[in-house]
N, C-alpha and C positions, 0 to 999 in steps of 0.2 A: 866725429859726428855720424851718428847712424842715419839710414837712409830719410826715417820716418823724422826724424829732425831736419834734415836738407830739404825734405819736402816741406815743410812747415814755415821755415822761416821766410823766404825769397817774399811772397806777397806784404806780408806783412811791416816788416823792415823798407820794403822798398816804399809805399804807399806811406809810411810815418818817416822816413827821411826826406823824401819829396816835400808831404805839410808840412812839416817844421823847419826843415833848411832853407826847402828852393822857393818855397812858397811863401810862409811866413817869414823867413828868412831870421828865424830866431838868436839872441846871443846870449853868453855868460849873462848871468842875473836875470832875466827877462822872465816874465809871470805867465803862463800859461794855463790855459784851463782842458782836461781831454774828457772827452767824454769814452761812455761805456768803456772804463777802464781795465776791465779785468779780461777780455777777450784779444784776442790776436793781435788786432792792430795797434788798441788801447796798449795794452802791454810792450808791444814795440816803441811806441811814441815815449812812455815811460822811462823805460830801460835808455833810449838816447836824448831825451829828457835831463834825466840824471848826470849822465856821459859828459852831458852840454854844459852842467851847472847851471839849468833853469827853475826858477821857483816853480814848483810843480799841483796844480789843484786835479782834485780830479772825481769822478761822478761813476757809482754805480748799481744796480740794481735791484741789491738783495745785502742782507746783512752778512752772509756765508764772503759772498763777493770783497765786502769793505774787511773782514776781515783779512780776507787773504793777502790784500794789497799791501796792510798794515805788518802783516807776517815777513812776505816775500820780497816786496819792495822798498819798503822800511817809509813806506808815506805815513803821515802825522795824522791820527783818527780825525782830529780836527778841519782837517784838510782832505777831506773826502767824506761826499753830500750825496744825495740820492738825483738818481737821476729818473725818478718815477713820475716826479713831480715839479714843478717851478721852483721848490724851495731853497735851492740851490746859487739861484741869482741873486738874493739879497746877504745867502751868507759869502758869497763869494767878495761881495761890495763890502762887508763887514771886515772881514779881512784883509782886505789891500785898500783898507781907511776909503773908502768910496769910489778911488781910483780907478779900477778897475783890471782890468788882464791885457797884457798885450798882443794875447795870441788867443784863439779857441780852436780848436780839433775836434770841428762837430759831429757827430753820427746823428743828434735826434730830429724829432720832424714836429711840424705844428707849431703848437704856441711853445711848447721849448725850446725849437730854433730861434724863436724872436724873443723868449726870455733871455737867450744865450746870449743872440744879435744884441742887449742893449745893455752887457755889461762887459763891454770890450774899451780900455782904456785910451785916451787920445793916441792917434794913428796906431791901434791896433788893428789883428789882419786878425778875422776870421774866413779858415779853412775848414769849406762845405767838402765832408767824405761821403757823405750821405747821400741817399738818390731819390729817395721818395717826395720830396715837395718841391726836387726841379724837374722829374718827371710828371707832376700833376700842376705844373707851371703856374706854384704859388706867389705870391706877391713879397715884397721886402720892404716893410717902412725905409722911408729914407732920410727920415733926420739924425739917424746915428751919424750917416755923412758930413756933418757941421763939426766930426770931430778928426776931420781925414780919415778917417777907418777907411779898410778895403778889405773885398768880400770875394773870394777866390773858391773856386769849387775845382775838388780833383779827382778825376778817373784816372785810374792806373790803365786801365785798358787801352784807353783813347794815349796813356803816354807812352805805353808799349809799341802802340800801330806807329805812333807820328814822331814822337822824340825816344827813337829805339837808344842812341846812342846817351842820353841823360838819363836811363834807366842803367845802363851797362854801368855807366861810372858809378852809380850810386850803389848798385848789389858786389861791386868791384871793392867800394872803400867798407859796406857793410859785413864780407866776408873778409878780408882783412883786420876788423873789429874781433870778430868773432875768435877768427885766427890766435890772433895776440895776445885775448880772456880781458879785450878790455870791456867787453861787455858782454853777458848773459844773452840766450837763446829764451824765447817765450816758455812759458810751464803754466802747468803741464802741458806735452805731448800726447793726447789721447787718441790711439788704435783701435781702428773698427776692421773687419776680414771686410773681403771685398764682395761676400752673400751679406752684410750687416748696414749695406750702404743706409737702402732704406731709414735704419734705425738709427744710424748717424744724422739724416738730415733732417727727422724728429727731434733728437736731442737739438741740435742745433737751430729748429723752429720755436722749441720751447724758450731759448733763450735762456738756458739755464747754468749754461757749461761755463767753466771757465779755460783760456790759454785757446790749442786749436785742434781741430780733430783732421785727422789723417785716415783713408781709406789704404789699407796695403791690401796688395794682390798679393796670396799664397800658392803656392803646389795642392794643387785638390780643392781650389775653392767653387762652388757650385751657386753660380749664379741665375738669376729671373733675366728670361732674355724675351724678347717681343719675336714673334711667331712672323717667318714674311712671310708678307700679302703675296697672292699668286698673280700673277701680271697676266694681262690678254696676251697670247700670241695667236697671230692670224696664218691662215692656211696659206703657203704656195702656190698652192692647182686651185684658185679664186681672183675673183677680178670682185675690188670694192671701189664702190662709187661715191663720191665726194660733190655733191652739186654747190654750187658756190667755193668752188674747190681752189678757184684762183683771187678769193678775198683774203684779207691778211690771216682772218682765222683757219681759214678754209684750207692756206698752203701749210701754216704751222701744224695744222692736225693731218695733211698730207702728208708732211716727213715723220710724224707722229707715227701713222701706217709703216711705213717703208722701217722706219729703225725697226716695229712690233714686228716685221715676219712678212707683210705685205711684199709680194712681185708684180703683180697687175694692179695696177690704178687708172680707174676711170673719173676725169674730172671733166665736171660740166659747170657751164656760165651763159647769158647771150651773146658776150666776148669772149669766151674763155681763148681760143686760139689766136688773136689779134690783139687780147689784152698785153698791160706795159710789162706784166712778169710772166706768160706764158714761157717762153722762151728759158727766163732763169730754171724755173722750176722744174721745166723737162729735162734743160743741163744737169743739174745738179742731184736728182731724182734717178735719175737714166746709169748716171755715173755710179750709184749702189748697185747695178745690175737692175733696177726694176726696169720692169715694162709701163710708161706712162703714156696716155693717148686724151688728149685736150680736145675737147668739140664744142662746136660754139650747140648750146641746144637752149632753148627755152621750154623750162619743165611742165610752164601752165599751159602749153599747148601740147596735148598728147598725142597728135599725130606725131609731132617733131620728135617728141621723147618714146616713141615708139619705133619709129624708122632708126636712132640713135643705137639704139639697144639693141633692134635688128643686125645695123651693119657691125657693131662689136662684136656681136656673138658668133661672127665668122671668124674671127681671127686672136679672139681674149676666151678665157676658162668664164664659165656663168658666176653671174653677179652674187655674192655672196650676203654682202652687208652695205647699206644705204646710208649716208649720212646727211641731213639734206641742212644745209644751211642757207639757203639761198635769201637774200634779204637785199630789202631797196629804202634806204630812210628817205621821205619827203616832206620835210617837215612844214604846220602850217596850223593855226589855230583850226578850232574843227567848223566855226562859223562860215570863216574864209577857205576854208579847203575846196578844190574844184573836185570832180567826177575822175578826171585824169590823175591827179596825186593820189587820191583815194586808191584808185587801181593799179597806180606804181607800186605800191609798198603792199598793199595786200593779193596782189594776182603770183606772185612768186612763191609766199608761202601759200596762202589758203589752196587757189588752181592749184599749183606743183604740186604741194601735198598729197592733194587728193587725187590726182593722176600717180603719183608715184605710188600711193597704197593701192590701186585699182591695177599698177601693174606688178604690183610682188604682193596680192592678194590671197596666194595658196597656202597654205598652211606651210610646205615643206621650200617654198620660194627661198625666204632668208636666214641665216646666223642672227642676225641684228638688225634694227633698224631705227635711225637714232636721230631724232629731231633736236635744232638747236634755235632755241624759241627764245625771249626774254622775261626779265621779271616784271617789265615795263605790262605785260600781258596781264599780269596777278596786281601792282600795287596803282598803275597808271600815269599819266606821262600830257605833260600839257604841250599840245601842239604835235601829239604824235600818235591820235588816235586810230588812226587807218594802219600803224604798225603795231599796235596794241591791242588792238581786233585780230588783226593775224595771227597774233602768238597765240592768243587764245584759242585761235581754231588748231593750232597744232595740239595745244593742251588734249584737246575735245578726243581728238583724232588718236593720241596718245592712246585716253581709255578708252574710245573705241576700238582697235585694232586688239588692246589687250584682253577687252571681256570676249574677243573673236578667238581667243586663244595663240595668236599672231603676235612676234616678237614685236616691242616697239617703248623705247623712252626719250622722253621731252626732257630736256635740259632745259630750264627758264634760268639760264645764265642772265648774272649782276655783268656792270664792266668787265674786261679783259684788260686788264693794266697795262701788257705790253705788247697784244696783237692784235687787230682787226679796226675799226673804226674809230674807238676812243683812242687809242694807241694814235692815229694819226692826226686826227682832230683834238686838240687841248677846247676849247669852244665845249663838246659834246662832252668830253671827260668833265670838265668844271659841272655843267648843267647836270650832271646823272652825278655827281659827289654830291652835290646841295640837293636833290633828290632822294639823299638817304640809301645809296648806293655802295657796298664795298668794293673798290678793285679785284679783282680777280686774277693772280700770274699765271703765266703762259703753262707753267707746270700745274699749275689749277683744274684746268681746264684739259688737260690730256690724262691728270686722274680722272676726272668728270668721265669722260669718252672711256677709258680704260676700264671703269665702273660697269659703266653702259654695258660694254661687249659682254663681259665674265658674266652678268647677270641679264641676256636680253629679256626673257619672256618673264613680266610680270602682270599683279593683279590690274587692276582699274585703279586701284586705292592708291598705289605705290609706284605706276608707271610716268609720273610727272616729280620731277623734283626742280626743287626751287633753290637758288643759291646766290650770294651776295650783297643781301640784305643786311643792311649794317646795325646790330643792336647799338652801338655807340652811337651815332649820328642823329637816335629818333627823334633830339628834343628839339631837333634846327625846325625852324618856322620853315624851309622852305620844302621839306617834305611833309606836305600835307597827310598823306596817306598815313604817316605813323601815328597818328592822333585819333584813327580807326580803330573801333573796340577789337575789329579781330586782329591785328596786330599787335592789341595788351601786352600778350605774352612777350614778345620781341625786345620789350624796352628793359626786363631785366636782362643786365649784360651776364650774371651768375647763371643765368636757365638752364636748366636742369637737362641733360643729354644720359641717356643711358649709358653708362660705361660698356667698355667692351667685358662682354659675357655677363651683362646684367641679368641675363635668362638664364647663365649658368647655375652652377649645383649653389656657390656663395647664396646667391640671390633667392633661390629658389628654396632654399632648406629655411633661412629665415623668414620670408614670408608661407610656407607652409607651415611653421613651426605656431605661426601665430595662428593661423587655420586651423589645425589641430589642438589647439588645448581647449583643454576642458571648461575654462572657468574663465573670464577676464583676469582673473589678479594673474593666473599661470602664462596668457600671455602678455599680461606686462614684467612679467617677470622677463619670458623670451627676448623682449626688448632692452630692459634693463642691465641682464647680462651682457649682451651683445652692447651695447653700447659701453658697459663698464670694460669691457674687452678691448676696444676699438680706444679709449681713452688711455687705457695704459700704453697702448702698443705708441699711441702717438708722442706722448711723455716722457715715457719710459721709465714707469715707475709699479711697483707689484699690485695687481687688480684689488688683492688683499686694503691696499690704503684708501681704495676709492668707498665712500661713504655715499647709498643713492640718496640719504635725505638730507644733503650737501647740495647746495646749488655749484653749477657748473663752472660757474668762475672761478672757485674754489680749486680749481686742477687746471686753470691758468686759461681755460675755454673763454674767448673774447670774438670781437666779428669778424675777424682775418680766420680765426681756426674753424670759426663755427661755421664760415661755408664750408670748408672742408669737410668737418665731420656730417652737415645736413648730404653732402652731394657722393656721402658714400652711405648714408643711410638711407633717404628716401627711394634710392633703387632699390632698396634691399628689402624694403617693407610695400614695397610699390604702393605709396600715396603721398600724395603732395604736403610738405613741412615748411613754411617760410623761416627765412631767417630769426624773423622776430619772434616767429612763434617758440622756436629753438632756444633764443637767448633769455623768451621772457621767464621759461617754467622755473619756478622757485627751488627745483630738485630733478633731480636724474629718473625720482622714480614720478612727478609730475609730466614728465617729459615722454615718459614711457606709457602713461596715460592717454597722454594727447595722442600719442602714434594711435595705440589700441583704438581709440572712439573712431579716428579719422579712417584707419584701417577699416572697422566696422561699420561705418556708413553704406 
């Protein structure tokens, strides 16, 4: 067995002895239906199918496909139906006189799983391989039930993690199979170099191939590698200050500092030196070598945060960089809110703030200075309006400091999933998910910060970002705010992001290209190329066969691909293309029309 065949088989074999022995528990004589049979697993289920002496039906895609079954596996043309369509379930019923199949080995999704689900024979077992309609937590009529049937679904993955030891025995007796030539390895085998990945997992989207494809790594293979990001490192001979430094965020992004480079750390709170983790934190902080010094300071009184900063700057390196988190929730409908709650939650940020910008005010004062405000600020918050106003003011302050030419960005952090307040209140975590809120992890939020540093000084436009706004959630009744025209755009979950180096030469030569011609027809032509380019590569088939007064379907384009190919053309042309508008053009060279007009507006 060559390598590229011992790579191939183990998933395959293992994933169809599991359905059909452990699961289905199939025997001699027994009727079976598999679907997409001409691929890896299908072919496996087959091949020990046969082994088993099971009556064997089976379902596949393409006419190339049913051939090949009938060549290689020696199934009965009769006894293999398409699996494009439903029509399969009545001839299935034809065949085993109305009876039905004792077994099915489903892969499809939609109404051909419940086409599947209603031709399964008293107490037979349908085995779900598939993933698509338990991941979008479709429904399953339940009157096949009246005939004992049972409905069993199988990850291999989930039986590798939890029943290691019933996967060993099975790849144990399948390799022994193998061994002894009582049974055939899948075919073909098809090799891709390991620069060719890319164009492997095309052919494989296409849905075209038949058996399994293999990536091999060669001597000399040259592959597309992702460029690393260059990570914040912080100065030594610097003291950076942390206000709100001993809240759960506030410590998380303190040991955040100390792993980056940080020695001097100044953390401030109105507790911070009597609070319950002062103590931990300086143990464990201290313990890297850093220098940590906790003071209780309140930042909205600037004598205090002046005198603070005084007595440090005798004995710490000058303040480098600011992070001010300082925050007070007091929550309270805004009818009923008192003068006092109003002033807990907004005197830490709005006062702090602005004492702290008034005293790293000099142009050459800081590295960074980096607010961490909410979205609550941008979308709003019932019963939490005096913290909602704050964030805002940090927003304000944000582009104020930066049209100052003064380094400064606002973080309008969503939740933090596992630090700081929602981390320890489930209450306030529930309230901000039904809010239309995404979680945030803890690693989230230290690239957030890490963002921050590498880039302080930005424009007014770009010195506020916003983050954990959940496009999925927007249609829950209880975030009202998403039902806001200027949030529209949010509720497509495809939205359109510029890829990285969308401004590059790709980007840029195509929409210049369309710039530069002469004529409209020249550049639809620009586009029509490029897009007939773009359709081979992803196929895998010679640019030569693509016809542009062919509609798109035509070369297998449907709504799975078609976002794909819109979310690598609409950067490339810089103008907005809906889905529909994509699927509906009658032709490639209609298509390439739409772009030019929309382009030319």
């Amino acid at each position: 067995m060559t390598f590229s065949e011992a790579a191939s088989f183990g998933m395959v074999f293992a994933t169809a002895y599991y359905s059909l022995f452990e699961a289905a528990r199939l025997d001699h004589g027994e009727t079976v239906l598999i679907h997409a049979a001409s691929g890896g697993v299908g072919q496996a289920c087959l091949i020990l199918a046969q082994w088993k002496g099971l009556e064997v039906f089976a379902t596949v895609g393409t006419p190339a496909k049913r051939e090949f079954l009938t060549k290689t596996n020696g199934i009965p043309d009769e006894r293999i139906f398409s699996s494009r369509d439903g029509s399969f379930a009545p001839a299935v019923l034809d065949a085993t006189g109305q009876r039905g199949v004792d077994a099915v080995i489903n892969s499809l999704a939609g109404e051909l799983l419940h086409d599947s689900w209603g031709i399964l024979a008293p107490h037979g077992r349908f085995v779900e391989i598939g993933k698509k309609d338990i991941h979008q937590n479709m429904s399953l009529e339940m009157a096949a039930f009246r005939k004992a049937v049972s409905f069993m679904a199988v990850d291999i993955v989930q039986l590798c993690d939890y029943k290691g030891k019933v996967i060993q025995r099975i790849l144990v007796e399948v390799m022994r199979l193998l061994d002894k030539k009582v049974i055939n390895n899948i075919q073909p085998v098809i090799e891709y170099s390991l620069e060719d990945t890319s164009r492997a997992l095309c052919v494989m989207q296409a849905g075209k191939h038949i058996g399994k494809i293999v990536v091999v790594p060669k001597t000399g293979s040259a592959i597309k590698t992702i460029p690393q990001r260059a990570k914040a490192h912080l100065i030594p001979e610097a003291t950076y200050m942390v206000v709100g430094g001993l809240g759960g965020i506030g410590r998380s992004i303190s040991q955040w500092l100390v792993n980056h480079g940080a020695k001097n750390l100044l953390l401030l709170s109105r507790s911070a030196a009597s609070g319950p983790h002062s103590k931990a934190i300086q143990r464990d902080l201290s313990a890297t070598g850093a220098n940590i010094t906790i003071k209780n300071c309140n930042v909205a009184d600037l004598a205090s945060l002046k005198a603070v900063l005084a007595e440090c700057a005798t004995k710490m390196p000058p303040v480098r960089g600011v992070i001010q988190g300082a925050m007070v929730l007091d929550v309270s409908i805004l009818e009923r809110m008192t003068a006092a709650q109003w002033s807990a939650a907004v005197d830490p940020k709005i006062a702090g703030t602005r004492n702290l910008h008034t005293v790293f005010s000099a142009e050459t004062s800081l590295d960074f200075f980096i607010m961490l405000s909410s979205a609550n600020g941008v979308v709003g918050a019932a019963s939490q309006a005096n913290y909602a106003a704050s964030n805002t003011f940090l927003d304000a302050i944000a582009r104020h400091r930066a049209s100052l030419g003064l380094p400064a960005v606002v973080l309008d952090l969503g939740m933090a999933n596992s630090v700081g307040i929602v981390a320890e209140s489930a209450a306030v975590a529930e309230r901000l998910i039904r809010g239309g809120h995404r979680p945030l992890e803890e690693a989230q939020v230290h690239d957030l910060i890490d963002w921050a540093i590498r880039d302080p000084n930005r424009t007014a436009r770009n010195a506020q970002v916003v983050t954990g706004l959940a496009g999925s959630t927007l249609g829950r009744v209880d975030a009202g705010w998403a039902r806001e025209r200027r949030f529209a755009g949010l509720r497509e979950t495809t939205r359109l992001r510029p890829e990285a180096g969308a401004r590059g030469k790709e980007s840029t030569n195509l929409a210049e290209q369309i710039a530069a011609a002469s004529s409209t027809e020249e550049a639809e032509g620009v586009v029509e190329k490029a897009v007939m380019g773009k359709l081979a590569d992803m196929f895998v088939i010679p640019e030569s066969d693509i016809d542009p007064r062919q509609p798109l379907s035509k070369y297998g384009v449907d709504s799975l691909v078609a976002v794909e190919l819109r979310n690598w053309l609409v950067p490339r042309v810089q103008c907005e293309m809906s889905i529909f508008e994509l699927l509906g053009s009658s032709s490639l060279g209609q298509l390439a029309q739409k772009v030019v007009e929309k382009k030319n507006r």
